[in-house]
Every structure is written in structure tokens, then in C-alpha cells.
N, C-alpha and C positions, 0 to 999 in steps of 0.2 A: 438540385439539392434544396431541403426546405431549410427554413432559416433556425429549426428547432434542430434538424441532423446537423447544421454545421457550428451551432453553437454547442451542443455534446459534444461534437469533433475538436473543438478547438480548445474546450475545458480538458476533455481529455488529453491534450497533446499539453497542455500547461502542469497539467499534474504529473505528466510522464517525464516530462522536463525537469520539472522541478527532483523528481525523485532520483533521475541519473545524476542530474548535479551537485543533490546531494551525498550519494553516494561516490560521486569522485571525490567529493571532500574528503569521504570517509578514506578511499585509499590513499590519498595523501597525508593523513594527518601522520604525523610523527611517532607517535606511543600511544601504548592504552593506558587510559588513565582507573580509577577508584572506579566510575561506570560502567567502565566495558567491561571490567573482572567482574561485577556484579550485577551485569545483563546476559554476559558468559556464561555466566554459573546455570543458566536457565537449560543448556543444551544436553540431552538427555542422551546425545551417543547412541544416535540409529545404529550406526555399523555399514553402513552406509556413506564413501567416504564423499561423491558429492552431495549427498542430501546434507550432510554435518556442514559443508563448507557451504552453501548456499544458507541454509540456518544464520550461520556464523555471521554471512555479510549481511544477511539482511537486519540480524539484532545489533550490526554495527550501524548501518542505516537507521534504522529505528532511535540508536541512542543519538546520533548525528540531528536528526530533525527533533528530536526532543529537546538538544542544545538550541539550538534553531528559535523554535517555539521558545523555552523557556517555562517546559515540562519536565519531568520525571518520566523514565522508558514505562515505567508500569503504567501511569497516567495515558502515555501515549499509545502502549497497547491496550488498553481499554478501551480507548477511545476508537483507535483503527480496526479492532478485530468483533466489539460488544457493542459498538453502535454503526458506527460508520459503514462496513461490509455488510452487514445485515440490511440494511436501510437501501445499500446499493443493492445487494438483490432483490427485494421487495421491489425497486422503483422499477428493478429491469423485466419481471417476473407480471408487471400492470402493463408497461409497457409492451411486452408479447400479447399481451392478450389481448390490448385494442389493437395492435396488429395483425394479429386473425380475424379479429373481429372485420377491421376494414377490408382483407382479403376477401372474406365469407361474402360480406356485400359487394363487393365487384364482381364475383363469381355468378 
């Protein structure tokens, strides 16, 4: 494994971590407070009853790392879904492609 697949690997496994963790917070915490009612309010009622509840946790998640951080949920979905994601597909979308690349020249 090169030392660039295990350092993705490892960052990945840190974020993934960090993200279950923080969401055990989330099912731990006591009550919804003024934030969660009004990161709540976001959920538009697919009809759908797990896609609602998957929704649900993860805008609980989102308000949880927002505490976290020492953001605002909207700040942090801006930041997660209008920079961050995008940017990770871009990086992984260059990444394929010198991947074929070095394929093609092996070939």
C-alpha cells in the first residue's frame, strides 16, 4: 500500500470516527433544545418513513458538530454540502482519471 492510499485511509477512518461519535452524542443527549426545533423545521416530509428518520438524525448530527465547532447548523451546512462535498468529488473525479491514466500506460 502506498503511503498516499494509507494516509486517505487513515484520514478517512478519523472522519468516520469522529462522525459516529458524534452522533452517539447526539443519541445521548437529554432533550431538543431551540436548535434542533429549528434545524427540524428543515424536514419536508418525503412520506418516506425511513428516509424522514435518517433526515432527522443526521440534521441532529449536523446540529451536534455545529455545537462542536462552535457554528450555526446553516453555516455548517454550507459548508458540508456547498464546499466541502463538491471539492471531495472534484479531488476524487482527478484522482480517477490519473488512475486510468496509469492503467492505460501499464497496458
Amino acid at each position: 500500500m502506498s503511503k498516499l492510499t494509507f494516509t486517505i485511509c487513515m484520514i478517512l477512518a478519523l472522519v468516520i470516527g469522529v462522525v459516529i461519535g458524534i452522533g452517539w452524542m447526539s443519541i445521548s443527549h437529554e432533550g431538543l433544545d431551540g436548535e434542533y426545533f429549528r434545524a427540524l423545521k428543515t424536514v419536508g416530509g418525503s412520506g418516506v418513513n425511513w428516509i424522514d428518520a435518517i433526515f432527522r438524525y443526521c440534521v441532529v448530527l449536523l446540529v451536534n458538530m455545529a455545537k462542536v465547532i462552535g457554528i450555526f447548523y446553516e453555516a455548517l451546512n454550507i459548508w458540508v454540502f456547498i464546499i466541502v462535498q463538491p471539492l471531495i468529488i472534484f479531488l476524487l473525479f482527478v484522482w480517477v482519471i490519473r488512475l486510468r491514466r496509469k492503467v492505460k500506460n501499464v497496458r
